[in-house]
DRENTI-783032 format. One record per residue (C-alpha): x, z, y. Coordinates in steps of 0.1 Angstrom, whole numbers, padded with zeros to 4 digits, always signed. Layout:
XZY ...
This chain:
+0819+0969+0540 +0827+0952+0570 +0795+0969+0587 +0815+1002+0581 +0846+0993+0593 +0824+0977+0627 +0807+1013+0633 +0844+1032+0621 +0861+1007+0652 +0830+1005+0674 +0836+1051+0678 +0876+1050+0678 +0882+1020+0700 +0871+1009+0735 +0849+0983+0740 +0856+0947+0745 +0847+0949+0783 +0870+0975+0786 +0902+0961+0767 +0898+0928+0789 +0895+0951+0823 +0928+0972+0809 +0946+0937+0801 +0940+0926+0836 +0952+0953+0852 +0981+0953+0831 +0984+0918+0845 +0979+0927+0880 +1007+0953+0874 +1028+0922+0858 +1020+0904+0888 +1030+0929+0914 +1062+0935+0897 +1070+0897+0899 +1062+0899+0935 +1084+0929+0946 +1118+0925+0956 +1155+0937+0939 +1160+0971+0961 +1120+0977+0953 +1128+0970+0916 +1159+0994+0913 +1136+1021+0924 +1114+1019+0896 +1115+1037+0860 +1118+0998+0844 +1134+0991+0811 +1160+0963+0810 +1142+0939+0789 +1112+0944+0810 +1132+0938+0841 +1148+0907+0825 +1114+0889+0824 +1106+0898+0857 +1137+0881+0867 +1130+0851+0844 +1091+0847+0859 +1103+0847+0896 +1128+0817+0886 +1105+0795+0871 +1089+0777+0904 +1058+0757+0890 +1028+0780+0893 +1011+0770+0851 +1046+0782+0841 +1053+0812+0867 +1020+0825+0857 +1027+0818+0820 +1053+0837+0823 +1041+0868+0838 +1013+0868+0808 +1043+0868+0785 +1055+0899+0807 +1021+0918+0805 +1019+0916+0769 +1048+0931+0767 +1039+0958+0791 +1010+0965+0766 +1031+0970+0738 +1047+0994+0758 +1016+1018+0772 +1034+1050+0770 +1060+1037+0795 +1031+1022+0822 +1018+1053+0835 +1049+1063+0857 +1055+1029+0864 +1020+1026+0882 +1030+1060+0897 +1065+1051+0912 +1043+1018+0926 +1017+1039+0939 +1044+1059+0955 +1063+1030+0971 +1028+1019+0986 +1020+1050+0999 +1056+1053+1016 +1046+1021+1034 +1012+1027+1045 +1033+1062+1062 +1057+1041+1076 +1035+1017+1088 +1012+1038+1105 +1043+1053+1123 +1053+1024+1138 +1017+1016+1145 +1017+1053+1166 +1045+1044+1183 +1037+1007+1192 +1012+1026+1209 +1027+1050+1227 +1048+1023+1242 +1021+1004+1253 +1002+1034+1267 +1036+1042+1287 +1037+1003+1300 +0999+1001+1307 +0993+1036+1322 +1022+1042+1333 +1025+1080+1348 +0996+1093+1331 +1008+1088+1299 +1041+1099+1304 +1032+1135+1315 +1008+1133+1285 +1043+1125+1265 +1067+1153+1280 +1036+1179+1273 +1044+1169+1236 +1082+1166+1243 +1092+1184+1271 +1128+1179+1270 +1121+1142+1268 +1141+1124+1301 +1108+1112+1321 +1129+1097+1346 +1149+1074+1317 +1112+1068+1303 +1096+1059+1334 +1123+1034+1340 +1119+1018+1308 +1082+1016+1311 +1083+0998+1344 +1110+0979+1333 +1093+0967+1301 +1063+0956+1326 +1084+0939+1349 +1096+0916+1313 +1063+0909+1306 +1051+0900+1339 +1079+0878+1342 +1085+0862+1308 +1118+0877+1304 +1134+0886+1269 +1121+0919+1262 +1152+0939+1261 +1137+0978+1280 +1104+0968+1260 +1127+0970+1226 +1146+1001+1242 +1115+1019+1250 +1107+1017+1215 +1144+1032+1201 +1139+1062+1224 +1103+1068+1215 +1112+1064+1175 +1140+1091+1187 +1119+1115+1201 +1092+1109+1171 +1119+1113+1142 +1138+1146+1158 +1129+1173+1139 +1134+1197+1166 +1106+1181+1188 +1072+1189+1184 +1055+1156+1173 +1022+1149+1174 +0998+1141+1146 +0969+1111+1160 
């Protein structure tokens, strides 16, 4: 009888291998909520209960218990599987906002350091994408920026330079480019 109930289970259910992989990444999703912080948390689609041990696993400070704790957390995220899928969406989401955001600053960082480095060149390769940009008020920032890091000064035009680039970037009226 228990043969039958083996080969009944063996069809309906997943295998062994595969519960263990779905309880880790239930885990890893345990984990990752633990890590995130309280504006991140408000943003997601999180029960109150669930959120309450969250909060109760970042308190506890000694790493046996902390990750004791977020265990206790995943099972209870595994009781509730119908609520996990658009949690791992809004999560997904929230990552791929910061890999945007991050390469955005990462564009502009480098625009800023072409405009220090290459000096005119560059800029008339930025006005051709912004042509109502001020060159002269760019220029001067550029060479003003160099001038800091030549001489070890605080980098005041090198932080400016930035907040007029992230300007022209973000105005929807300009016609940014896409590198």
């Amino acid at each position: 009888m228990d043969d039958d109930d083996d080969a009944v289970d063996g069809e309906d259910s997943p295998s062994r291998s595969q519960r263990r992989r779905d309880a880790l990444a239930v885990f890893e999703l345990a984990e990752r909520l633990v890590g995130l912080s309280d504006p991140q948390l408000d943003q997601l689609p999180l029960a109150e209960d669930l959120r309450d041990e969250v909060e109760k696993a970042r308190s506890v400070p000694q790493h046996i218990a902390r990750k004791r704790q977020i265990q206790f957390l995943a099972k209870m995220l595994r009781r509730r599987e119908d609520e996990l899928p658009p949690l791992r969406a809004a999560l997904e989401h929230d990552r791929q906002v910061s890999r945007r955001e991050t390469a955005e600053l990462h564009r502009l960082e480098d625009w800023r350091e072409r405009l220090i480095e290459q000096g005119d060149e560059a800029l008339s390769e930025l006005l051709v994408l912004f042509p109502a940009a001020d060159r002269q008020h760019l220029r001067q920032l550029a060479r003003q920026s160099k001038v800091e890091r030549q001489d070890n000064r605080p980098p005041h035009a090198f932080r400016e330079l930035f907040r007029v680039l992230r300007e022209l970037f973000d105005n929807p009226g300009g016609d940014g480019e896409d590198e």
